[in-house]
C-alpha positions, 0 to 999 in steps of 0.5 A, spaced: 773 234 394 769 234 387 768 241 383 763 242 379 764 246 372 769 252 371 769 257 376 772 264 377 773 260 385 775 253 380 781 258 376 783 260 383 784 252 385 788 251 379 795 250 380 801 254 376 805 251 371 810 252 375 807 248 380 805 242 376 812 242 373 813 240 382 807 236 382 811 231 375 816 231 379 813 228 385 810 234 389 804 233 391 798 239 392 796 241 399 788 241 396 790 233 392 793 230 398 787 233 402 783 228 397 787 222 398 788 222 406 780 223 405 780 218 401 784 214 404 780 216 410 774 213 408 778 206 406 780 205 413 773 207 416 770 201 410 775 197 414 773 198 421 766 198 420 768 191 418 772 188 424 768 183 427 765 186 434 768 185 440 762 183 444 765 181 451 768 187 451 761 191 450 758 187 455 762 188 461 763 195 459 756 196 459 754 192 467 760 196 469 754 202 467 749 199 471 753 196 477 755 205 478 747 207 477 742 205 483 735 202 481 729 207 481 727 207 488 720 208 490 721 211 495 723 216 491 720 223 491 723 230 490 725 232 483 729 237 478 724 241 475 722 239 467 726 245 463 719 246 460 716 249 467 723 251 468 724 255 461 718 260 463 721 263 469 728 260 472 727 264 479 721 261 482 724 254 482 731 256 484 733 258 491 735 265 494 737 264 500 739 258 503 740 250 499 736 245 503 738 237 500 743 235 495 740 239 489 743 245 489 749 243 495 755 247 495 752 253 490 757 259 491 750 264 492 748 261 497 754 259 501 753 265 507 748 261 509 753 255 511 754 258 517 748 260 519 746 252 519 752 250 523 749 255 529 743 252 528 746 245 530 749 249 536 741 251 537 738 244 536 744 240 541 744 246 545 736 243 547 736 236 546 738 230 550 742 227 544 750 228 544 753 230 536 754 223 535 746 220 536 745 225 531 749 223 526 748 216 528 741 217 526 742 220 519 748 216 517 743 209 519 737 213 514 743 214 508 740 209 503 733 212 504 735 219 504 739 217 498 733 213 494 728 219 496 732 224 490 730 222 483 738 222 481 744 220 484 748 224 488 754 226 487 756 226 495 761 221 499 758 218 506 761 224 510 759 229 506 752 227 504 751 225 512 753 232 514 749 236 509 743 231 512 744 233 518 745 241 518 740 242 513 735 238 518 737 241 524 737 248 521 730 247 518 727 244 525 730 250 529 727 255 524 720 252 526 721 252 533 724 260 533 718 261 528 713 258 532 715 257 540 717 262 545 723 261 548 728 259 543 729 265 540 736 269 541 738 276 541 744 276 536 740 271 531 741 274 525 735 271 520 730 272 526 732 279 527 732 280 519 723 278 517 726 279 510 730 274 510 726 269 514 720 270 509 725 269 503 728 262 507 720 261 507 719 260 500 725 257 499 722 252 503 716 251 499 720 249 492 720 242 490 729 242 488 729 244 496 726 239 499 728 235 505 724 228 505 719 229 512 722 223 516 728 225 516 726 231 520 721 227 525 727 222 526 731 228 528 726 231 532 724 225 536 732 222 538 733 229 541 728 229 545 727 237 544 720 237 546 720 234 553 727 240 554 723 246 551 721 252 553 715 252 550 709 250 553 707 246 548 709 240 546 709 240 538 710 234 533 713 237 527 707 236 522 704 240 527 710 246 527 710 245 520 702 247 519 703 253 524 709 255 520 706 255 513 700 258 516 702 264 517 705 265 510 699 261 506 693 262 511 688 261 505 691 254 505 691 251 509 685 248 512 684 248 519 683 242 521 688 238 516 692 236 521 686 230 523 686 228 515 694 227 514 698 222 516 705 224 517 708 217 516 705 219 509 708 227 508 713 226 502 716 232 504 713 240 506 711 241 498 707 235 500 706 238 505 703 243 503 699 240 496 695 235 502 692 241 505 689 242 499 686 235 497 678 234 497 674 230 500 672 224 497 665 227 496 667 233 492 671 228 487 667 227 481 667 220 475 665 225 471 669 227 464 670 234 462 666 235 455 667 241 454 673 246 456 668 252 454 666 254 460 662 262 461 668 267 465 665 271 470 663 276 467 659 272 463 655 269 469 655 275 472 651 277 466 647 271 466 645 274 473 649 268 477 651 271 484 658 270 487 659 268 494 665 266 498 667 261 503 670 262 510 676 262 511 681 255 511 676 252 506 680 249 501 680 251 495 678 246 491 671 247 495 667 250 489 659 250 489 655 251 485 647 252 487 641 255 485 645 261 481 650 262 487 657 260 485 661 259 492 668 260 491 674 259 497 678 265 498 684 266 494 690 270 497 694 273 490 701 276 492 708 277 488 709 270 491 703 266 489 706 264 483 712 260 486 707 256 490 703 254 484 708 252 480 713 248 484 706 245 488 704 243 480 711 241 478 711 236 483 704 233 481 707 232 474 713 228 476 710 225 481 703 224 483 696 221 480 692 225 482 692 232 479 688 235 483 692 243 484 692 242 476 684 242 476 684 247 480 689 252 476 686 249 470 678 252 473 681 259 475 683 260 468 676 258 465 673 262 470 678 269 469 680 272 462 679 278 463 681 284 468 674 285 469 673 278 472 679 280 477 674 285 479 667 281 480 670 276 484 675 282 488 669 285 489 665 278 492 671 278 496 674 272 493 680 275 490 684 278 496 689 282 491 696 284 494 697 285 488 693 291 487 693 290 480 687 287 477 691 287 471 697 283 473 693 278 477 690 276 471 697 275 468 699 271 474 694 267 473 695 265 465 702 265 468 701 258 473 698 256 467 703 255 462 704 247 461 699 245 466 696 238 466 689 238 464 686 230 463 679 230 461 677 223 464 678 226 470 677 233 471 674 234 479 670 240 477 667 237 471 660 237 474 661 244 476 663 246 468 656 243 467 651 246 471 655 252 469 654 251 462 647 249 463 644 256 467 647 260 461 643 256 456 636 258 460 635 265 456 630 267 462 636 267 467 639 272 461 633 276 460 632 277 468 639 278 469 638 283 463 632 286 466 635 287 474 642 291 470 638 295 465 633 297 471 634 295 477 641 297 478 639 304 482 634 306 487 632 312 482 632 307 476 627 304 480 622 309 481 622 310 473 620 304 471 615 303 477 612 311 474 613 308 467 608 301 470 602 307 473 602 311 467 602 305 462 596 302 467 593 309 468 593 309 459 590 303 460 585 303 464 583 311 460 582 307 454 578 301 456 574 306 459 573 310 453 571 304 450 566 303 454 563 309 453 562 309 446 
């Protein structure tokens, strides 16, 4: 402790005569042997720092860390959302209703839904050929697999992590064939006769922390023979339950004939899933760099008198064409859940992906969208579906999804169609003739004025020459 100059705190700090008559006699202070235990506090750390190191020790202690942690897998596929996607909204990437994978295992909220997984495995076995040991049999041989297919170790024994596995599949394979077959529906299932809570199950499907990888899923469904038992009169492999499933929740999606373009073999999981029904063909991919982030909103086109089309439904979004002043856009479905599609489909790219192909997506849409009045034009165009009802919130929702999204010049897939863009609003003929349709072409009445206006210029016209003439 050192004191600086004289103080009225200094005075105070002083001992009384009294005192220092003690501190003669060999009293110490308690502020003087706070100083000398620093004092010598400081000696024994100058010691230490100078005790040889004992290295074989460090040494062992550190193998002993590594020998605790696995190596990275790359197998591995499902994630924790980075916290700076997290921060901007915790609930879109937590789940409501039901945990599915190790992530967000045993969470006190979502316990009433444990019971639910537990009838579901009474379902699955009730239609299957395969005995409760089979099942576990096949979840138990995968078990290093599984554990490699999560970006961190989990902290679950071999019995648990088995049983976890195997009542979070069995139960996501029951929801599909419930959802998607006629025949395994039950009179008293509390989760089909609730559509509420079979929509909040959906979404917490589609996040990325609540993923169960997809071959777990097949193995299970193929050991238990489940399709030749069905009721169903259909046979179904889960990818084609899990596009039926989701199609009826994300219909503008999903493309129709998807299925012919993935390999299942090759589906991480069902955000995967679900972000390979967007991926564009290989002739819509462009070696073009983006030079420019300044690219006209839709009100600006529209000014510049481009027309806006929509393409039929099951195209993928990523389908944007731009010819001869018509931008042709797919269909996109704006509802109070739209955002938590995007952001985990986007998070996942960003932990995981080479390609950010949605990200380019979500980055167009908000070149394309500033303002409500873009909503609008492209709402009346029969782009925007609005559930919203809000042209306002839409607008906000897509700034939203926005937020920390990935953007990389290089590789840019709408980079071609920034150009054209830029360059059709550069013609000044296009402006004065967009200009001249909205000024006097915008109604039947402003029509016939201006045609009027046409004849009497001509008629003047024709009256002066004529009087010229004469004279």
């Amino acid at each position: 402790m050192e004191y600086v100059g004289t103080s009225v705190d200094d005075q105070q700090c002083k001992p009384s005569s009294g005192f220092k008559h003690k501190m003669e006699n060999g009293g110490t202070s308690s502020t003087n042997q706070q100083m000398i235990d620093q004092s010598h506090g400081n000696v024994g750390e100058e010691e230490n720092s100078q005790l040889p190191l004992d290295i074989n020790k460090l040494a062992k202690s550190l193998r002993a860390d590594m020998e605790m942690l696995h190596s990275f897998s790359d197998q591995c596929c499902i994630y924790r959302v980075p916290i700076r996607l997290r921060e901007s909204n915790e609930k879109i990437f937590t789940p409501q209703v039901v945990n599915l994978g190790p992530l967000h295992h045993g969470k006190e909220e979502l316990k009433a839904m444990e019971e639910h997984k537990i009838l579901y495995l009474q379902d699955f076995l009730k239609w299957s050929t395969a005995s409760m040991e089979d099942v576990i049999k096949v979840v138990e041989e995968r078990e290093t697999r599984l554990r490699n297919c999560y970006a961190e170790t989990i902290d679950l024994g071999r019995e648990d992590f088995v049983k976890m596995i195997l009542l979070d599949a069995s139960f996501i394979i029951m929801v599909l064939l419930k959802d998607c077959c006629e025949g395994f529906e039950s009179s008293n299932d509390r989760i089909f006769n609730k559509p509420w809570m079979l929509s909040d199950i959906s979404l917490d499907m589609c996040l990325i922390e609540n993923q169960l990888p997809f071959f777990i899923l097949e193995d299970l469904f193929k050991a238990s023979n489940i399709t030749k038992c069905s009721p169903a009169e259909e046979e179904y492999s889960v990818i084609e339950l899990a596009h039926k499933f989701f199609e009826k929740r994300w219909d503008s999606w999903l493309k129709k004939a998807i299925l012919e373009e993935i390999n299942s073999s090759e589906v991480a999981h069902f955000v995967d899933f679900i972000r390979k029904c967007q991926k564009p063909s290989e002739s819509d991919k462009t070696d073009k760099e983006l030079e420019t982030i300044n690219v006209p909103s839709i009100t600006e086109l529209d000014e510049a008198g481009v027309k806006f089309s929509s393409f039929e439904q099951g195209k993928s979004l990523l389908d944007m064409k731009f010819d001869r002043g018509i931008l042709e856009m797919p269909l996109l479905k704006i509802d109070d859940n739209t955002e938590i599609l995007f952001r985990n489909i986007q998070a996942f790219e960003q932990c995981h992906c080479d390609e950010y192909y949605i990200a380019n997506y979500i980055s167009m849409i908000n070149f394309l969208v500033i303002t409500p009045k873009d909503v609008e034009i492209l709402v009346r165009n029969g782009i925007i579906e609005n559930w919203i009802h809000d042209y306002e919130a839409v607008t906000t929702l897509l700034h939203n999804i926005s937020k920390e999204n990935a953007l990389s010049a290089d590789d840019f897939i709408f980079a071609s169609l920034v150009e054209d863009l830029n360059a059709y609003c550069r013609r000044r003929w296009n402006k004065w003739k967009a200009t001249l349709k909205q000024e006097y072409f915008h109604t039947p009445w402003a029509i016939i004025s201006l045609i009027a206006a046409l004849v009497l210029l001509i008629l003047t016209m024709v009256q002066t020459v004529c009087s010229l003439i004469q004279l």
